[in-house]
C-alpha positions as CSV (number, residue, x, y, z in Angstrom):
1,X,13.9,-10.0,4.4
2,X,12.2,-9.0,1.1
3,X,11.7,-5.6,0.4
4,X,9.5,-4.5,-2.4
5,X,7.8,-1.7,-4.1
6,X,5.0,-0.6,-6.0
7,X,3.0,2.6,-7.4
8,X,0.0,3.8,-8.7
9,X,-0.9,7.4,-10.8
10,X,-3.2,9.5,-8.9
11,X,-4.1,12.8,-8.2
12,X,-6.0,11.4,-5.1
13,X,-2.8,9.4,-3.3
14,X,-3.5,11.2,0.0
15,X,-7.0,10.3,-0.2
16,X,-7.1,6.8,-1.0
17,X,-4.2,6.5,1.5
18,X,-6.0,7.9,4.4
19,X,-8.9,5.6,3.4
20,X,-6.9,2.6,3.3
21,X,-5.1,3.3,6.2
22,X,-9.3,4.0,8.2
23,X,-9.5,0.9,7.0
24,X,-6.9,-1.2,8.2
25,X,-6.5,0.5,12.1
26,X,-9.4,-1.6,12.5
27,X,-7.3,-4.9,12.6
28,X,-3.9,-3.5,12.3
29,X,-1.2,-0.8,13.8
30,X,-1.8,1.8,11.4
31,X,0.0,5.0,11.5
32,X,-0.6,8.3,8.9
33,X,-0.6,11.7,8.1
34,X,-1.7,13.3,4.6
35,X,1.8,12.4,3.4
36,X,3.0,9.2,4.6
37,X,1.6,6.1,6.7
38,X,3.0,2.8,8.1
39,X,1.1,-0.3,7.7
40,X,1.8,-3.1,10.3
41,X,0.5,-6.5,9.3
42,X,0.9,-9.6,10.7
43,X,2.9,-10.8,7.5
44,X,5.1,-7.6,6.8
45,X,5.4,-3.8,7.2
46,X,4.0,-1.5,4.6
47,X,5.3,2.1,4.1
48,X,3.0,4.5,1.8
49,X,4.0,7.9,0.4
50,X,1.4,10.1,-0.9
51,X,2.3,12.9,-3.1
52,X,0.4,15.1,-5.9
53,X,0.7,12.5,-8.6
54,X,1.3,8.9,-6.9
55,X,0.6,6.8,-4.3
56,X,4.3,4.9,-3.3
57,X,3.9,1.8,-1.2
58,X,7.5,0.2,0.0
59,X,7.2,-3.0,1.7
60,X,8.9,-6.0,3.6
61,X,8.0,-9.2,4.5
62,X,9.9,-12.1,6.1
63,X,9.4,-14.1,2.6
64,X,7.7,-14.7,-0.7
65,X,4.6,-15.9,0.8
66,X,4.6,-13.3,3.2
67,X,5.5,-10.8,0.6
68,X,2.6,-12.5,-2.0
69,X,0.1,-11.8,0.7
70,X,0.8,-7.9,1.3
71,X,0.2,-7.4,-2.4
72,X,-2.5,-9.3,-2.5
73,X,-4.2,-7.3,0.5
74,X,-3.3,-4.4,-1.0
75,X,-4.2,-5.2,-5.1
76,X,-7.4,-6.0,-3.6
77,X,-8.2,-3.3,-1.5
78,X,-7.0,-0.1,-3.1
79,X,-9.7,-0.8,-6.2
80,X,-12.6,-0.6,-3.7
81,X,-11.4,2.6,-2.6
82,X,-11.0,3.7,-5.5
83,X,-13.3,2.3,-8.0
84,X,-14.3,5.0,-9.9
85,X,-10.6,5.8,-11.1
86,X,-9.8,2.2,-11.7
87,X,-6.3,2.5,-10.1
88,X,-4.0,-0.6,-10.6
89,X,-0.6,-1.2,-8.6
90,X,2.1,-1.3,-11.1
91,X,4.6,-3.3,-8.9
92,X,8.3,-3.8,-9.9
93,X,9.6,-6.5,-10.3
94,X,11.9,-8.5,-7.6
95,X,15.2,-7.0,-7.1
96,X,14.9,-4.6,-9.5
């Protein structure tokens, strides 16, 4: 199993996590509150934290490809959301 993590600055986490999260429960388990949600893809599990500064994401997938795809889903969906702040994931690197 490959567990990974990323962040982003925001004063908005909880908002662009409950909007990622609306988005998502309509092909995937979704689970969420203003403070934490669970994100069940096919490929891997996705666990979000919002708090008043950042939005945490701490993920697992079964491998690299798996892993590339959940950051890829998520790199590309988190700008639409959130397009007028221009929010990037900084993800660390592997095994760090």
């Amino acid at each position: 199993m490959i567990r990974f993590q990323g962040a982003v600055a925001t004063a908005s986490a909880s908002l662009y996590m409950a909007k990622l999260c609306k988005h998502f429960r309509h092909k995937i388990a979704v689970e969420f509150d203003e403070h934490q949600a669970t994100a069940d893809f096919p490929f891997g599990l996705c666990r979000m934290y919002a708090d008043a500064e950042q939005l945490r994401f701490d993920c697992e997938a079964s491998d690299e490809g798996a892993a590339a795809r959940i950051r890829a889903v998520l790199d590309d969906h988190l700008p639409r959301f959130a397009r007028k702040d221009g929010l990037v994931i900084a993800w660390e690197p592997q095994g760090a």
